[in-house]
ROVO-329757 format. One record per residue (C-alpha): x, y, z; residue number from 1. Coordinates in nm, 2 decimals. Layout:
BEGIN
<r <X; Y; Z>; NUM>
...
% end
This chain:
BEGIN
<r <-0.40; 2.18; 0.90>; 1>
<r <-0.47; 2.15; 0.53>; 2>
<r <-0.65; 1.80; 0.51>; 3>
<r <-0.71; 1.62; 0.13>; 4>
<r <-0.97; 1.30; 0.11>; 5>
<r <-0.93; 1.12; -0.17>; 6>
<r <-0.91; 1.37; -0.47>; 7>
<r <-0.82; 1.14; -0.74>; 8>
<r <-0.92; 1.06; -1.14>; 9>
<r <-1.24; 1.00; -1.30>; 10>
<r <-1.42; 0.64; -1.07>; 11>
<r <-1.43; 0.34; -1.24>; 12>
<r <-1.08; 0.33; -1.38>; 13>
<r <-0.87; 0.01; -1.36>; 14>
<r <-0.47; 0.01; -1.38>; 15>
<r <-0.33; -0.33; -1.47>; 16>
<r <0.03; -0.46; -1.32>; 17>
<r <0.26; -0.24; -1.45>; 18>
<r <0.57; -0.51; -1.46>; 19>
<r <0.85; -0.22; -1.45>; 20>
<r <0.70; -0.05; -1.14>; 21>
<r <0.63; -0.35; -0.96>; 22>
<r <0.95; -0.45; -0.99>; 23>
<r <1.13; -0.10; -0.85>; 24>
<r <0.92; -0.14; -0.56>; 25>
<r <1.01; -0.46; -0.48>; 26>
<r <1.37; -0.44; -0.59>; 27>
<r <1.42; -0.30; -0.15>; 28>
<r <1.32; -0.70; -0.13>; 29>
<r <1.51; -0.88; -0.39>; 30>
<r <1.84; -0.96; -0.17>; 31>
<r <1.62; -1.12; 0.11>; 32>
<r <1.42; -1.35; -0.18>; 33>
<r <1.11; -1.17; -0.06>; 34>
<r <0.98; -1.04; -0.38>; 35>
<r <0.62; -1.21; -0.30>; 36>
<r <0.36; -0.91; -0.41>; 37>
<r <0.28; -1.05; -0.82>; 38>
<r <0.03; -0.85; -0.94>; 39>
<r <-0.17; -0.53; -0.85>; 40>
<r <-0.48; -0.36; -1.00>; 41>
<r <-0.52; -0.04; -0.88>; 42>
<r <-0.85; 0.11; -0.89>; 43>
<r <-1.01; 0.42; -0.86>; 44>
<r <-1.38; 0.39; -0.78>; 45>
<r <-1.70; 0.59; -0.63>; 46>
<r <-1.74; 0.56; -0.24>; 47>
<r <-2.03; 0.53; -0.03>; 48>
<r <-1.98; 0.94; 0.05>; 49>
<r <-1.93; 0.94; -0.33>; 50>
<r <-1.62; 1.06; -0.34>; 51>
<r <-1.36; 0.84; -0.55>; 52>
<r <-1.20; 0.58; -0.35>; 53>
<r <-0.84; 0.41; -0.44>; 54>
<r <-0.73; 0.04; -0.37>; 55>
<r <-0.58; -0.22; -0.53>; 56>
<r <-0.62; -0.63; -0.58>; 57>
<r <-0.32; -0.81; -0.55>; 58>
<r <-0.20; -1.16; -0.61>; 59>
<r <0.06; -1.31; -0.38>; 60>
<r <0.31; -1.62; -0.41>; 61>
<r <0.53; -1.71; -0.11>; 62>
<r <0.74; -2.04; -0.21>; 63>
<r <0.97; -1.99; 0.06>; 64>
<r <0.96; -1.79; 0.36>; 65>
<r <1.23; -1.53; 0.41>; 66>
<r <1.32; -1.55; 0.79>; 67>
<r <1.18; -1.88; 0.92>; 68>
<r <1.14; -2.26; 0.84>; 69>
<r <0.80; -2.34; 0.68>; 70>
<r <0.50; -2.28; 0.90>; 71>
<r <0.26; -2.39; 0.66>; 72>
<r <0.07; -2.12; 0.70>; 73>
<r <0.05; -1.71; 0.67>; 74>
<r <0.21; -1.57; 0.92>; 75>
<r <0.19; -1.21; 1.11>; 76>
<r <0.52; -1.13; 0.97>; 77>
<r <0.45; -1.24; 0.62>; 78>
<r <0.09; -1.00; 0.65>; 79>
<r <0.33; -0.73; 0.72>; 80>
<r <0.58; -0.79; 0.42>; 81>
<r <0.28; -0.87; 0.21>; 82>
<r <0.14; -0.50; 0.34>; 83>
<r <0.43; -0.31; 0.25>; 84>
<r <0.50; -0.42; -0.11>; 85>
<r <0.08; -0.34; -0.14>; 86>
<r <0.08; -0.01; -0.02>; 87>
<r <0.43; 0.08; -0.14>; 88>
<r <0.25; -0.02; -0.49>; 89>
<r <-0.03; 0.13; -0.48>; 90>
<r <0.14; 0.46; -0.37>; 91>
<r <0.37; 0.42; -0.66>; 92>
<r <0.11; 0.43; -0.89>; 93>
<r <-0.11; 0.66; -0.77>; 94>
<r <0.20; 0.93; -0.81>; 95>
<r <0.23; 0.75; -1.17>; 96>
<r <-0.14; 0.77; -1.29>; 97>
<r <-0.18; 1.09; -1.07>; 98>
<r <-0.46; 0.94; -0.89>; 99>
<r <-0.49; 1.00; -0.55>; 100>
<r <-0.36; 1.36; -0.36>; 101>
<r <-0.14; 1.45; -0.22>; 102>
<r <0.04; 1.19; -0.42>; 103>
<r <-0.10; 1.34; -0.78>; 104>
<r <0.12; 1.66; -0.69>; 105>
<r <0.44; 1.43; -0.62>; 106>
<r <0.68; 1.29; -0.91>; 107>
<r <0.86; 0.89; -0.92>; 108>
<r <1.18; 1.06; -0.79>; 109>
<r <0.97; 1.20; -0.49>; 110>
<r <0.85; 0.85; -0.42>; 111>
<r <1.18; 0.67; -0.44>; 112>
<r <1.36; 0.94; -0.24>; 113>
<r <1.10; 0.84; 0.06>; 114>
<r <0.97; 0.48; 0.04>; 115>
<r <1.21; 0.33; 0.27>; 116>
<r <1.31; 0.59; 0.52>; 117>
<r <1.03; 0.84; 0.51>; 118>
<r <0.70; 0.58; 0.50>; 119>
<r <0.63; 0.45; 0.87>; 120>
<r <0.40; 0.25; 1.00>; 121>
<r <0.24; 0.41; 1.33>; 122>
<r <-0.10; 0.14; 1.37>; 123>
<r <-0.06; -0.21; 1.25>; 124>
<r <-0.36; -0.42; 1.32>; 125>
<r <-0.44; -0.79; 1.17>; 126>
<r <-0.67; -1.02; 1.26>; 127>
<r <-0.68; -1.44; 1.15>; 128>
<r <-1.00; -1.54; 1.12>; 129>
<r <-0.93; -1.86; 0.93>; 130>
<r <-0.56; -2.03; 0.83>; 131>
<r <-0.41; -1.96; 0.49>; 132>
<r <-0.17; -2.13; 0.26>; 133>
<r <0.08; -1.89; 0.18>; 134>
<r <0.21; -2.01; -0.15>; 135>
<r <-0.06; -1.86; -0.37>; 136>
<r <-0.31; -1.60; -0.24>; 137>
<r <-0.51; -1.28; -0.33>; 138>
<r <-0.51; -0.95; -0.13>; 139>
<r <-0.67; -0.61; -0.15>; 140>
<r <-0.58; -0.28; -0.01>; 141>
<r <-0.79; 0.03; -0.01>; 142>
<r <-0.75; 0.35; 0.14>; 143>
<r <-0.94; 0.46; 0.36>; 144>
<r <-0.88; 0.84; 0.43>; 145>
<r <-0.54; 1.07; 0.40>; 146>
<r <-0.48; 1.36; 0.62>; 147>
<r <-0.18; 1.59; 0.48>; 148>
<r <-0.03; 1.88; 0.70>; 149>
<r <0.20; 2.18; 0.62>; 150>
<r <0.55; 2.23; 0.80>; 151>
<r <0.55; 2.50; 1.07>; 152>
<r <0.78; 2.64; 1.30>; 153>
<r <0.68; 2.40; 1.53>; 154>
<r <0.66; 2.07; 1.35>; 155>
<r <0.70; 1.92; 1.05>; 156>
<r <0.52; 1.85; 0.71>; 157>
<r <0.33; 1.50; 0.68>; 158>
<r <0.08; 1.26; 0.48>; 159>
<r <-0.13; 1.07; 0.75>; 160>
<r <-0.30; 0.77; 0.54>; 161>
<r <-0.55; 0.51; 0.69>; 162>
<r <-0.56; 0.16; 0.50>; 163>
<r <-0.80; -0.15; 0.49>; 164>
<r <-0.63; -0.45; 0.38>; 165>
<r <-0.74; -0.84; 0.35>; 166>
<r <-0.59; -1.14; 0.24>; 167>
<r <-0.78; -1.49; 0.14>; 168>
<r <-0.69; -1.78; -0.04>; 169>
<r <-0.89; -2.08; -0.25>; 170>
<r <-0.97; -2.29; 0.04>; 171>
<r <-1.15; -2.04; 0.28>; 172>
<r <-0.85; -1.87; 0.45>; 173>
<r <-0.87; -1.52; 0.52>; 174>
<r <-0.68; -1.23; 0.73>; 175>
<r <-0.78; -0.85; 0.74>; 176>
<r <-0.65; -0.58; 0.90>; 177>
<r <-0.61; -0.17; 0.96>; 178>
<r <-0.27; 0.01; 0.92>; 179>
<r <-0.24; 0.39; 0.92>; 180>
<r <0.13; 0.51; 0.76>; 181>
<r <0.26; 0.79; 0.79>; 182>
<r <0.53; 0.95; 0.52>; 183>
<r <0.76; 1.20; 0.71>; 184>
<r <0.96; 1.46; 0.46>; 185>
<r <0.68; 1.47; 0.19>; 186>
<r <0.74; 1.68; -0.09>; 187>
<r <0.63; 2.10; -0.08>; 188>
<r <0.27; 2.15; -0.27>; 189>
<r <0.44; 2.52; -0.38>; 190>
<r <0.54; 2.81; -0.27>; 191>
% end
């Protein structure tokens, strides 16, 4: 097992919304009217262990909700479309800004080939500890640890990645929760 922890640039660099990115990652959403991630700082920063840490702070508008009458509130299923255009972000620029391994190694074409069919969630876990509005909120994602193994004879290559995310809004709502991804099919490091 060949495992990377957060090898990434220089801590204490911010990367504002790149507008072109954000929208190749959400264009997967645009036919459903889901497009609700708006803005994403990513940020490289020193941990407690003192190794650099990488997360992002998001801003969120749902007008309308893509599958179901208005609840008037965030939903489960909204946390989880809200999740995915986060971390599909904040992968997508930590291949852009080489930030964060194994995704420093990988190039844009590597991403796209994999962020819908190779990128699964396999632990989704969200707590409500207060209701939220859903038509304008703030979220943040950081990652908590990535675990990358070779291909063998015996199984294949992957990127293991462990998230925090939480989501709040102006009047005292607020969500968080734990997701681990993993990314089947990731690119070869060499030879």
């Amino acid at each position: 097992m060949a495992e990377t922890m957060d090898r990434t640039a220089d801590p204490g660099l911010r990367y504002p919304t790149d507008e072109d990115l954000l929208a190749q990652v959400l264009r997967p959403y645009r036919a459903k009217n889901c497009e609700y991630l708006k803005s994403a700082v990513v940020g490289v920063d020193s941990g407690p262990d003192g190794q650099p840490g990488v997360g992002a702070a998001c801003t969120f508008r749902i007008p309308e909700s893509c599958y179901i009458d208005d609840t008037g509130h965030f939903n489960s299923v909204e946390f989880n479309i809200c999740y995915n255009q986060m971390f599909y972000y904040l992968i997508a620029k930590s291949v852009r800004e080489r930030v964060l391994e194994p995704f420093a190694r990988w190039t844009m074409d590597d991403f796209w080939a994999r962020q819908l069919g190779d990128i699964l969630i396999t632990d989704f876990r969200s707590t409500f500890r207060r209701p939220m509005g859903a038509r304008l909120f703030h979220g943040e994602i950081e990652v908590a640890d990535v675990a990358e193994w070779d291909g063998s004879d015996i199984r294949d290559a992957l990127v293991v990645i462990r998230t925090k995310c939480r989501y709040w809004d102006d009047r005292g709502g607020d969500s968080h929760g734990e997701v681990t991804v993993a990314i089947l099919n990731p690119p070869q490091s060499g030879p």
